[in-house]
Backbone bond lengths (Angstrom), bond angles and torsions (degrees), N, CA, C in turn:
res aa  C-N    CA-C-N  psi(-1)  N-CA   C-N-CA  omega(-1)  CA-C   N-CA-C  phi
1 X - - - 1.460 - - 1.528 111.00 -
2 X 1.288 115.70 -40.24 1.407 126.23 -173.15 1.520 104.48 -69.01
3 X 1.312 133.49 -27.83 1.016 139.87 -156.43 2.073 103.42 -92.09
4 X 1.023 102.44 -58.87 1.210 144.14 153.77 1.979 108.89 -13.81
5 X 1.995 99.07 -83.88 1.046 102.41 175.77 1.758 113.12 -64.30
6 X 1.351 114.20 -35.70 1.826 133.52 169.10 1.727 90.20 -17.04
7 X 1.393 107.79 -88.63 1.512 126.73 179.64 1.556 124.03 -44.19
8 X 0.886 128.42 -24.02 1.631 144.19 178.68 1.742 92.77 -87.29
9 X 1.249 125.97 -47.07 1.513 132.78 173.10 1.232 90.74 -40.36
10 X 1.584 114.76 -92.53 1.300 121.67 -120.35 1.757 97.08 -92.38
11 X 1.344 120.92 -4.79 1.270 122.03 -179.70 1.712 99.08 -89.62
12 X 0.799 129.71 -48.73 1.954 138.30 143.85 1.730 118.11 -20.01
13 X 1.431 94.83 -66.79 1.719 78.93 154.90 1.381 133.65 -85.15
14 X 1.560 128.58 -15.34 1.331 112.62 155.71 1.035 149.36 -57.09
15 X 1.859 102.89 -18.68 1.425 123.56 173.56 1.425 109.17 -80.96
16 X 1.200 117.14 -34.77 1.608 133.01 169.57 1.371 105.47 -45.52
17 X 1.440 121.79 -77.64 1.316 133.32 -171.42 1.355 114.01 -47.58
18 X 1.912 117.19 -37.84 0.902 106.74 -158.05 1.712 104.79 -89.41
19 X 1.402 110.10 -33.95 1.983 116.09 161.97 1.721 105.26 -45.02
20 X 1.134 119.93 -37.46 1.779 125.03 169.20 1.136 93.26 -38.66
21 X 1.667 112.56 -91.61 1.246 128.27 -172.44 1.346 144.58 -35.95
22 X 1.101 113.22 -33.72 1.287 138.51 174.36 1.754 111.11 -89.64
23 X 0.949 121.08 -23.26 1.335 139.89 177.81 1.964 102.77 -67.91
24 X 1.565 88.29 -69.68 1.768 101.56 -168.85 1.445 118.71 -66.32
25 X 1.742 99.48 -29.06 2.007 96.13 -169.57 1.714 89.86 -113.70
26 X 1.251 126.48 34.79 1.752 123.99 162.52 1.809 95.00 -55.60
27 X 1.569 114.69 -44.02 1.247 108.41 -148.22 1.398 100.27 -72.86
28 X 1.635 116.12 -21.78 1.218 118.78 176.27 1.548 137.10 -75.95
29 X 1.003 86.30 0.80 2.260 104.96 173.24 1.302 102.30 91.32
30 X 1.426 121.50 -167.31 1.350 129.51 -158.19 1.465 81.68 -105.23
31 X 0.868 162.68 -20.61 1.586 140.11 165.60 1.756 135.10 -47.79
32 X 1.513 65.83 -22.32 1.828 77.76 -170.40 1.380 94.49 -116.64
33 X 1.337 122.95 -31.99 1.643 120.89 -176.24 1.438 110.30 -64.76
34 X 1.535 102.10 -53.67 1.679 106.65 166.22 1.278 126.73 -62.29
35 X 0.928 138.85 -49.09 1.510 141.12 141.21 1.475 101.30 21.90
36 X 1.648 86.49 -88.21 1.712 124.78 -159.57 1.520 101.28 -56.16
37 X 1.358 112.84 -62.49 1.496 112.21 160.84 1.726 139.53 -23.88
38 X 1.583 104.42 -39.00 1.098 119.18 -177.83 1.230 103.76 -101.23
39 X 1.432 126.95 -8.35 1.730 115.33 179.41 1.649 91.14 -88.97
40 X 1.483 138.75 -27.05 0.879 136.32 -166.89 1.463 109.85 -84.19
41 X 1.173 115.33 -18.65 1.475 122.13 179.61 1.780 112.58 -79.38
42 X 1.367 89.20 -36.93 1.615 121.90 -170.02 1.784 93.43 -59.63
43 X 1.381 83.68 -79.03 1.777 98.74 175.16 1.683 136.67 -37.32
44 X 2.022 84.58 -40.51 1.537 69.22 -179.90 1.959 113.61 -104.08
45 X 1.151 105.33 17.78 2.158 125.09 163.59 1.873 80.81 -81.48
46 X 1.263 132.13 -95.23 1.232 149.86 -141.34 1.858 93.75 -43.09
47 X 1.314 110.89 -36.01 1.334 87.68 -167.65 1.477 95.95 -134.74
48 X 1.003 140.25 -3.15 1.477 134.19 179.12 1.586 114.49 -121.40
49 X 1.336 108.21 28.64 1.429 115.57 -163.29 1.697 142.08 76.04
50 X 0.842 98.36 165.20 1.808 106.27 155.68 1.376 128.77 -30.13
51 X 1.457 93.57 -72.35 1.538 119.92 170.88 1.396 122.99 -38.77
52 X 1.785 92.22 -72.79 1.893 105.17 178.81 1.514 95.21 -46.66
53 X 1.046 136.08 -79.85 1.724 154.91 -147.58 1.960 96.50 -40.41
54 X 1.771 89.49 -51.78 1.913 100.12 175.30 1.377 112.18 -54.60
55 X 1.463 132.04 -51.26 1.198 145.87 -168.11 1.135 110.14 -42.68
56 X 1.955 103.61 -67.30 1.330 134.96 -179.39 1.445 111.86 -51.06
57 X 1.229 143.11 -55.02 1.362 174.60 109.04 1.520 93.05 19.35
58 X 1.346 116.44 -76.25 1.681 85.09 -174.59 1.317 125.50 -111.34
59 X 1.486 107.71 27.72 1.802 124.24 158.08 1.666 109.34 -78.25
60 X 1.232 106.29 -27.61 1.364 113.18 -173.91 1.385 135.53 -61.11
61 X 1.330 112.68 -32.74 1.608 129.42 163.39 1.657 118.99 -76.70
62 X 1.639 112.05 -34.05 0.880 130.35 148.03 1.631 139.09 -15.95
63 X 1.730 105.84 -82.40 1.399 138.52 167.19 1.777 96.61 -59.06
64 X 1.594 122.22 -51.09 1.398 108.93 -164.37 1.671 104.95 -77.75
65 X 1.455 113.70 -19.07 1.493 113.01 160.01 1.573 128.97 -42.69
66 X 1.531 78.41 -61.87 1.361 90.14 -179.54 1.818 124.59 -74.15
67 X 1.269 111.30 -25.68 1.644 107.93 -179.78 1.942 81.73 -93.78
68 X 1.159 149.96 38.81 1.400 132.91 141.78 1.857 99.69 80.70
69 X 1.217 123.88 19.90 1.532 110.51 -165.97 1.688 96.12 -103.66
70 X 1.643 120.51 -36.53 1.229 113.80 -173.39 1.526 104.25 -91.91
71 X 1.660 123.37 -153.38 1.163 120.10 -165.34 1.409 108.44 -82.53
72 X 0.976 123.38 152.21 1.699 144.79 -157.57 1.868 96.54 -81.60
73 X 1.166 124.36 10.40 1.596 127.98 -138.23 1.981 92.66 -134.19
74 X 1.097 110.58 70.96 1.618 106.06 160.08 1.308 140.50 -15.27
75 X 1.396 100.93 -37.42 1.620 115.09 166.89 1.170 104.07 -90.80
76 X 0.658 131.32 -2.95 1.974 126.69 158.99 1.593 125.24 -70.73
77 X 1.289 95.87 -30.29 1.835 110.24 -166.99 1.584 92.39 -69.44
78 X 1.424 125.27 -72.58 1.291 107.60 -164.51 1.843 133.72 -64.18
79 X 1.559 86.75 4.55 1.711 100.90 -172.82 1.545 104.48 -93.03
80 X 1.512 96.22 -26.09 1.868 105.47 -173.10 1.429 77.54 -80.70
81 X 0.975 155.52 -66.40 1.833 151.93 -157.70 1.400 111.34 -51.28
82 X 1.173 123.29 -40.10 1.648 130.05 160.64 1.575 102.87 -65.34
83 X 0.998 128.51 -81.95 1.546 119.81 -172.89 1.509 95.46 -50.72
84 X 0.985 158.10 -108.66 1.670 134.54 -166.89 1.118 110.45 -14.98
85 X 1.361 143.62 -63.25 1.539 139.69 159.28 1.731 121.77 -8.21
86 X 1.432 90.06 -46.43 1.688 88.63 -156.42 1.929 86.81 -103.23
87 X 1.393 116.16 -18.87 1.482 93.24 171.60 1.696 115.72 -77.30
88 X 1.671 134.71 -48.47 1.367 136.31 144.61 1.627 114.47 -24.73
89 X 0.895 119.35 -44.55 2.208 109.42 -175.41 1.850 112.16 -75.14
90 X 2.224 102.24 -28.22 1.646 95.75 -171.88 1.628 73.39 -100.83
91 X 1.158 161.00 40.16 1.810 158.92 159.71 1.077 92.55 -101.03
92 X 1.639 134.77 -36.52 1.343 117.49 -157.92 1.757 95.03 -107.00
93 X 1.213 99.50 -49.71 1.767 107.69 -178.49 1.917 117.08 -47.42
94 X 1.109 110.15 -38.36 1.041 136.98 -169.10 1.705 131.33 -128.12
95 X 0.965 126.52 2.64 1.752 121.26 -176.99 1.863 80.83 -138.13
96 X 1.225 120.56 -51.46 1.585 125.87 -174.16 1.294 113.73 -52.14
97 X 1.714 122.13 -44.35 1.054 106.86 163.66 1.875 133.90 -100.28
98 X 0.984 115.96 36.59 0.975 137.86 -174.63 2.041 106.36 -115.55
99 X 0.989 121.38 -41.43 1.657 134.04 -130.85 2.038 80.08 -95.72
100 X 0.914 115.03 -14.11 1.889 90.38 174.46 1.529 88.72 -122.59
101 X 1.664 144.82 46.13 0.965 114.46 148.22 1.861 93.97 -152.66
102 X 1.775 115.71 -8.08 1.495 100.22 150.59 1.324 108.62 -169.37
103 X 1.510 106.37 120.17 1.571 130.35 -140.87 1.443 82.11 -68.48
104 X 1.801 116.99 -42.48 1.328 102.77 -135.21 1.549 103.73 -81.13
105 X 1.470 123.62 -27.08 1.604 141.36 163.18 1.695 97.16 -45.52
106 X 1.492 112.07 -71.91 1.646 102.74 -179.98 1.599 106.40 -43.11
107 X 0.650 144.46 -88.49 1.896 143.26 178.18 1.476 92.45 -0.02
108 X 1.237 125.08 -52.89 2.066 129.24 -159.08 1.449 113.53 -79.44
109 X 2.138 91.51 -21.30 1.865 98.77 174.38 1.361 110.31 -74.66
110 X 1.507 127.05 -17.45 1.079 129.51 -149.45 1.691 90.84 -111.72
111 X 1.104 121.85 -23.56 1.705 118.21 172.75 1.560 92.19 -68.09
112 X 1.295 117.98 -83.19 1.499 115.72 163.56 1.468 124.91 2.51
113 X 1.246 112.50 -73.86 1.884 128.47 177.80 1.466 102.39 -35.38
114 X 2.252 95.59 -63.57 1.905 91.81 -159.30 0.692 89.43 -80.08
115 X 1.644 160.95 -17.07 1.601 128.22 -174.10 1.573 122.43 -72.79
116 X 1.351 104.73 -33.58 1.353 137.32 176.79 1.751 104.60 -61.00
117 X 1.306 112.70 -59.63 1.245 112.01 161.39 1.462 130.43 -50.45
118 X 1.510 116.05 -56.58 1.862 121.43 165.17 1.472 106.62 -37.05
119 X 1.369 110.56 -49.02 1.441 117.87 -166.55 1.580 102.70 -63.03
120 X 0.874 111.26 -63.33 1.659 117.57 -179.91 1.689 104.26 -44.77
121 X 0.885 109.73 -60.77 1.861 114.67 -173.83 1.177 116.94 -52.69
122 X 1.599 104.37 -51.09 1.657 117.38 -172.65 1.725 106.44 -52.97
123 X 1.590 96.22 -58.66 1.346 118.80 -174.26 2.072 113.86 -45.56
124 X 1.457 105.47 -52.48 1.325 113.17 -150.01 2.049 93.06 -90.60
125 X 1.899 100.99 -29.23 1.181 87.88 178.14 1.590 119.55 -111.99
126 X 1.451 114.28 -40.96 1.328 106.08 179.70 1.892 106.04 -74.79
127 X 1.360 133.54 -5.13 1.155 130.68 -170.08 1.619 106.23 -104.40
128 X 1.241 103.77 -13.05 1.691 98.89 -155.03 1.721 102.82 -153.38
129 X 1.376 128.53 -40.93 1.508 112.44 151.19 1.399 129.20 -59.50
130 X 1.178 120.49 -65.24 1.539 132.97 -167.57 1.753 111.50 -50.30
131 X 1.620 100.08 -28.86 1.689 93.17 -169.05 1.785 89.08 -97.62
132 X 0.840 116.27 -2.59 1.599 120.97 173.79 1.636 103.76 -74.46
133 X 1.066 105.52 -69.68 1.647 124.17 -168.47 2.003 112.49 -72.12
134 X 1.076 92.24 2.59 1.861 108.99 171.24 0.854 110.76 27.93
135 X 1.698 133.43 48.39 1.311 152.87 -176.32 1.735 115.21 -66.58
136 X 1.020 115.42 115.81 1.644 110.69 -169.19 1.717 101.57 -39.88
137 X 1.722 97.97 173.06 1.544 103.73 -171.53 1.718 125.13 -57.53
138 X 1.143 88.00 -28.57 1.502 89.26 -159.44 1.705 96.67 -104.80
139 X 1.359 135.71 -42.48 1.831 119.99 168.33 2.059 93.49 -60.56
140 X 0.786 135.52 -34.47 1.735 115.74 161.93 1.056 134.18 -34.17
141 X 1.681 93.29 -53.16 1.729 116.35 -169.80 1.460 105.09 -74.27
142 X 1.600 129.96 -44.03 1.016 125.43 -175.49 1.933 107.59 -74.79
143 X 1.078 125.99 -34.01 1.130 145.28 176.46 1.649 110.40 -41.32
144 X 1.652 99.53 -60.85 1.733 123.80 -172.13 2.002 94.88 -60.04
145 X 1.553 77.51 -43.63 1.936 71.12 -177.84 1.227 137.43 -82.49
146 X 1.615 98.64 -22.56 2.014 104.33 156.83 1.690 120.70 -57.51
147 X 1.272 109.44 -21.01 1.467 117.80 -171.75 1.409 112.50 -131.16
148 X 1.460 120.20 46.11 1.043 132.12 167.68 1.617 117.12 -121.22
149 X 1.369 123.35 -108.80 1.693 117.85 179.97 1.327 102.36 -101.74
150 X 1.473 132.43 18.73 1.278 108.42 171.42 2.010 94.14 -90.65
151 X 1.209 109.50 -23.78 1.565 103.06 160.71 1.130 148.72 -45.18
152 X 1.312 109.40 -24.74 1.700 126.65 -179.66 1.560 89.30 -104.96
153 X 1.185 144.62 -23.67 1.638 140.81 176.23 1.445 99.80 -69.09
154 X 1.393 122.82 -57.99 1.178 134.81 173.19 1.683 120.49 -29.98
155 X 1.468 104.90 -75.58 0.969 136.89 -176.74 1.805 109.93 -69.45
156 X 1.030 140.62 -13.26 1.463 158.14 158.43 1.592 91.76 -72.07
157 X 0.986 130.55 -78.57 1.772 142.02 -157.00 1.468 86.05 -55.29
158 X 1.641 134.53 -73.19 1.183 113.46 -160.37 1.652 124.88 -61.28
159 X 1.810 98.91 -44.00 1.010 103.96 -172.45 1.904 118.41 -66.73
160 X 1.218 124.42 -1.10 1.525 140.84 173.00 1.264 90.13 -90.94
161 X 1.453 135.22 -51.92 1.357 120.99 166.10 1.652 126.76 -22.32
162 X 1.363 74.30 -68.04 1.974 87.16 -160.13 1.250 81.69 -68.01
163 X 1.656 156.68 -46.30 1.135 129.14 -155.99 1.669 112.45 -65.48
164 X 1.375 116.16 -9.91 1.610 128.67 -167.65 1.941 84.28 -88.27
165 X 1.348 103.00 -65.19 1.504 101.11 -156.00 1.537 114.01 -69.16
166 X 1.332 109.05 -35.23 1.562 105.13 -168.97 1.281 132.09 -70.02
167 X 1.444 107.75 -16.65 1.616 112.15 159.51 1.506 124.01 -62.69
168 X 1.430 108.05 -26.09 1.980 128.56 -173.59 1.413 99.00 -72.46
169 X 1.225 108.60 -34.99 1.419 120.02 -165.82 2.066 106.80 -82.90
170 X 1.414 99.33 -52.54 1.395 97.27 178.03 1.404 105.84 -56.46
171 X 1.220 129.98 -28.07 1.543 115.74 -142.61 1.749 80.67 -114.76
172 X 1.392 148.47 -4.86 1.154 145.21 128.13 1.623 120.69 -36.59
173 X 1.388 89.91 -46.46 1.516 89.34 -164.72 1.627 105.96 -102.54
174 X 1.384 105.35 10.10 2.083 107.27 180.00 1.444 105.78 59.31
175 X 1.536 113.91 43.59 1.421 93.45 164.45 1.105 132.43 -148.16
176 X 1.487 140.13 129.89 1.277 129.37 -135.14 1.623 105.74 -94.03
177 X 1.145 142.76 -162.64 1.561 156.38 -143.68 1.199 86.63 -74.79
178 X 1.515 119.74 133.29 1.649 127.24 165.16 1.559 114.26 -55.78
């Protein structure tokens, strides 16, 4: 039970933190919004598991749907939830178990994650939604470029994040590798 409610906690405040976040730096563009997004994704695989990180991961396109911060485009939300998907599963598979015995390999899981992630996004949305959805030239053009390499910039910044913070945090909170 303890274990149980543990996870319902801390996946509760990641979703918390991350509606914070996404809320306060909208005004600041997707550099900094995504960022924040991806340290929170980062953060909550790195130290609250698999699970939490999954949870978080595909509430996240979701919540930014709905408070107006991500793309205005419905068929976008569940494609941004897969690319978060696949950066949280190689964060946990790969940077998670690596990150309390060699920081500098975790750093290479996390090149791994955002590229893996760009790839997924680029692919599912600028390759395969947009020419589907026959979106005039220019909501395309801006579209192709929200979900192109400012994603792997994004997604690099947070995920180097969480590799800085999430060890401070385990060893705050006494607890060893999810």
């Amino acid at each position: 039970m303890k274990t149980k409610t543990l996870w319902i906690t801390e996946t509760a405040v990641m979703i918390a933190l991350l509606i914070a976040l996404q809320a306060v730096t909208k005004p600041a563009g997707q550099f900094v919004t995504g960022s924040c997004v991806n340290l929170v994704l980062g953060v909550s695989t790195l130290v609250g598991g698999l699970w939490c990180g999954v949870t978080v991961a595909v509430l996240s396109p979701f919540f930014a749907f709905m408070l107006s911060i991500g793309p205005a485009l419905l068929p976008v939300v569940p494609l941004v939830a897969v690319g978060n998907l696949v950066l949280v599963v190689l964060l946990h598979f790969i940077t998670g178990k690596l990150l309390d015995n060699n920081r500098l390999l975790a750093f290479a899981g996390v090149v791994a994650a955002a590229a893996a992630k760009f790839l997924a996004l680029y692919l599912l949305i600028v390759k395969l939604l947009i020419p589907a959805l026959a979106l005039p030239a220019k909501q395309a053009a801006v579209l192709s470029a929200s979900f192109s390499w400012p994603q792997i910039v994004t997604a690099l910044i947070g995920g180097v994040l969480a590799v800085c913070i999430a060890p401070l945090i385990r060893k705050a909170l006494q607890k060893k590798q999810p």
